[in-house]
C-alpha positions as CSV (number, residue, x, y, z in Angstrom):
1,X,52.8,125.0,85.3
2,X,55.2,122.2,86.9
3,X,51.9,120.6,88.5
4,X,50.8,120.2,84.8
5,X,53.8,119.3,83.7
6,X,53.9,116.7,86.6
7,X,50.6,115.3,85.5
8,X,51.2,114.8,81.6
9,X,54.4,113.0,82.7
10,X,52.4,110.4,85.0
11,X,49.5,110.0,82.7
12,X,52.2,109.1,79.7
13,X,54.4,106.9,81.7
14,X,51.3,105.0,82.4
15,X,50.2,104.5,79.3
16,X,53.7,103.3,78.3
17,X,54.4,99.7,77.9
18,X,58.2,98.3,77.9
19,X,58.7,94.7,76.7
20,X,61.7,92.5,77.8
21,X,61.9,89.8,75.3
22,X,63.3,86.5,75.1
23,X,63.9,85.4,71.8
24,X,62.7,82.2,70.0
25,X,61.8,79.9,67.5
26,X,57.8,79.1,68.1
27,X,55.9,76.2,66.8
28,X,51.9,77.2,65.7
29,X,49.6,74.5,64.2
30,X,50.3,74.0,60.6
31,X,52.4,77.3,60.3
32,X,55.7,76.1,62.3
33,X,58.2,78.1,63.8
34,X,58.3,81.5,63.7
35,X,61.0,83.9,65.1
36,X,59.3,85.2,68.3
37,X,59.0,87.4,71.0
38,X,58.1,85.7,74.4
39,X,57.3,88.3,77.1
40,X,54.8,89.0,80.3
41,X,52.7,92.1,80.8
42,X,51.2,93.0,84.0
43,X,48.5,95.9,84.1
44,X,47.9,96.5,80.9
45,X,44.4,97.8,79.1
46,X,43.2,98.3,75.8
47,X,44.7,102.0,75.3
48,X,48.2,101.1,76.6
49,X,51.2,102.1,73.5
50,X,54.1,100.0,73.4
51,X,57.2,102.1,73.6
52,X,60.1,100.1,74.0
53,X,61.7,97.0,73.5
54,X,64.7,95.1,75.1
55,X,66.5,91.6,75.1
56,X,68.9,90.5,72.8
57,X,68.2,89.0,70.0
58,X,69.6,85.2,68.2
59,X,72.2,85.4,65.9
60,X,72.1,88.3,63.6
61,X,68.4,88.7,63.7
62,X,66.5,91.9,64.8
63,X,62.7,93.4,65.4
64,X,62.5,93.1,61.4
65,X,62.8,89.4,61.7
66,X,60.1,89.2,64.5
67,X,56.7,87.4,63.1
68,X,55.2,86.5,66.5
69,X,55.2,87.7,70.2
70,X,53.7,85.7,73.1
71,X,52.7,86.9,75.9
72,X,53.1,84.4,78.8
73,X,51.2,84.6,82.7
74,X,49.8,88.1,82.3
75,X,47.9,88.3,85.1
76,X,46.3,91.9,85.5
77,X,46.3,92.5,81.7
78,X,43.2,92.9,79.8
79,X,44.9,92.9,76.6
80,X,47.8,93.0,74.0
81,X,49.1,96.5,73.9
82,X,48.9,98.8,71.0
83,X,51.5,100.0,68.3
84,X,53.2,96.9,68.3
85,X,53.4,97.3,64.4
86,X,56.0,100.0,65.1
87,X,58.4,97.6,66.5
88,X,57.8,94.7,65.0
89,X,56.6,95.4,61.3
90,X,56.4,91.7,60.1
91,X,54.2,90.9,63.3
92,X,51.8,87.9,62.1
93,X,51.2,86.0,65.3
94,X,49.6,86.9,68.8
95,X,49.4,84.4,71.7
96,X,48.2,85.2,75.1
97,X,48.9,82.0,78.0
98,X,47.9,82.0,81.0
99,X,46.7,85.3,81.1
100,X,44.2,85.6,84.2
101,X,41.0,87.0,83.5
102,X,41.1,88.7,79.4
103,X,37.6,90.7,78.4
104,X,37.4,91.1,74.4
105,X,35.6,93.9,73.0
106,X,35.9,93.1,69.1
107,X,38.4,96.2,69.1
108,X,41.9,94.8,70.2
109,X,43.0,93.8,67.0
110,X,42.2,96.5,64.8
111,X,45.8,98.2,64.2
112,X,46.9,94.4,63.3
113,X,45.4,93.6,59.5
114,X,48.3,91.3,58.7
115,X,47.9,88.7,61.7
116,X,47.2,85.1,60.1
117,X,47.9,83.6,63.6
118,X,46.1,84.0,66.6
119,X,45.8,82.3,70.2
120,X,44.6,82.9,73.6
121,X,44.8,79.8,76.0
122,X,45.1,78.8,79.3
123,X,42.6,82.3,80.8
124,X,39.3,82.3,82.2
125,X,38.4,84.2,78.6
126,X,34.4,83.9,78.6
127,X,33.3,85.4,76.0
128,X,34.1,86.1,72.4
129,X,32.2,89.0,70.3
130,X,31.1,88.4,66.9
131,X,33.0,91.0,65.1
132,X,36.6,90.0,66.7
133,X,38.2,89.1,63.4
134,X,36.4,91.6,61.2
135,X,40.0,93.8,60.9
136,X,42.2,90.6,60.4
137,X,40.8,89.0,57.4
138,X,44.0,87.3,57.0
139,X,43.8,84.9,60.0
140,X,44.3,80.9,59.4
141,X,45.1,79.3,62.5
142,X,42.9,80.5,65.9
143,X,43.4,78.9,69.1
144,X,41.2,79.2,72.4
145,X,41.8,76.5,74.2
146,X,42.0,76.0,77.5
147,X,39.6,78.9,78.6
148,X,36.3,79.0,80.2
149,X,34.3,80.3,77.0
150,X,30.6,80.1,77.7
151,X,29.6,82.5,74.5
152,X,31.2,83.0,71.1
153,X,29.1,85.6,69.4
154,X,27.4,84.7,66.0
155,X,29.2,85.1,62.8
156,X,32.7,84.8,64.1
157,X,34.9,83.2,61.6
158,X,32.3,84.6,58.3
159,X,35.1,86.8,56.9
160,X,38.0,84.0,57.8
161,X,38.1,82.6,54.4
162,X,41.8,81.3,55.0
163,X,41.1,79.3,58.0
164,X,43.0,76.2,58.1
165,X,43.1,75.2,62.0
166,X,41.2,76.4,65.0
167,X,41.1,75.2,68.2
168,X,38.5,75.7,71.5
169,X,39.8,72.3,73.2
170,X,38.5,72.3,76.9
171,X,35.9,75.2,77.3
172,X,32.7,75.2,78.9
173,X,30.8,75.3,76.0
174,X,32.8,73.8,73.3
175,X,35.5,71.2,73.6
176,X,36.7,71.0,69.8
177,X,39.5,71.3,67.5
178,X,39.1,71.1,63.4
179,X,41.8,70.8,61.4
180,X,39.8,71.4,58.1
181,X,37.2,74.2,56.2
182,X,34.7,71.2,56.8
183,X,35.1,70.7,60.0
């Protein structure tokens, strides 16, 4: 019984995720500055929970005030961990920087509907799947710049009709940046 015991206790510390944030005011294309979280990960997947959050917080603000977290040189992580939402429940921006090596499988960004910001730059990102943004309709300023993007699947932006900005500056196979719907 304590072996089992031992075991549940290592597999849920592992899939626990603890964020030490700085806080911030962030600038984002055409959306200015947002109170924000800027942390790191290391080793985190897809099926890692967030299940705390520490740093102190500016002036008399608190996670309710939160609309964007960044997530700065996480090498090792292959993504943004989950139940984010539960900490920070006016979350509208996601940035990954210099992140190391991210794989997206279209499914990281389902339990976040309300995003209308969205950025990874700086990775060796290759690849993008079609149906990324299918569970964050509200999304108006993407950036992937800085990445080594050789595919972006077909379809990608269809259900974006708020799209204002997007950026995929410097990538192998497209080096562009459009600030308009006609673009």
């Amino acid at each position: 019984m304590k072996l089992i015991l031992c075991l549940i206790s290592i597999i849920s510390s592992s899939s626990a995720v603890i964020l030490n944030c700085q806080y911030f005011y962030e600038w984002w294309p055409l959306a200015g500055e947002k109170y924000s979280c800027v942390t790191t990960l290391s080793e985190v997947s897809t099926n890692q929970r967030l299940t705390a959050v520490t740093g102190n917080h500016l002036n008399s603000n608190n996670h309710s005030d939160v609309e964007s977290i960044e997530f700065i040189d996480c090498t090792g992580s292959t993504f943004i961990p989950r139940n984010m939402m539960n900490f920070f429940p006016n979350l509208i921006g996601v940035r990954l920087v210099n992140c190391g090596i991210l794989i997206l499988t279209g499914n990281e960004l389902n339990e976040y509907g309300n995003l209308s910001l969205f950025a990874v730059e700086g990775t060796q990102l290759e690849r993008i799947p079609g149906n990324f943004f299918s569970s964050t309709p509200l999304i108006s300023i993407v950036g992937f710049a800085d990445n080594k993007l050789k595919h972006v699947g077909s379809k990608l932006f269809n259900d974006l009709t708020n799209l204002s900005w997007i950026s995929f500056y410097n990538n192998e196979c497209i080096n562009q940046t459009a600030t308009t719907q006609e673009e």
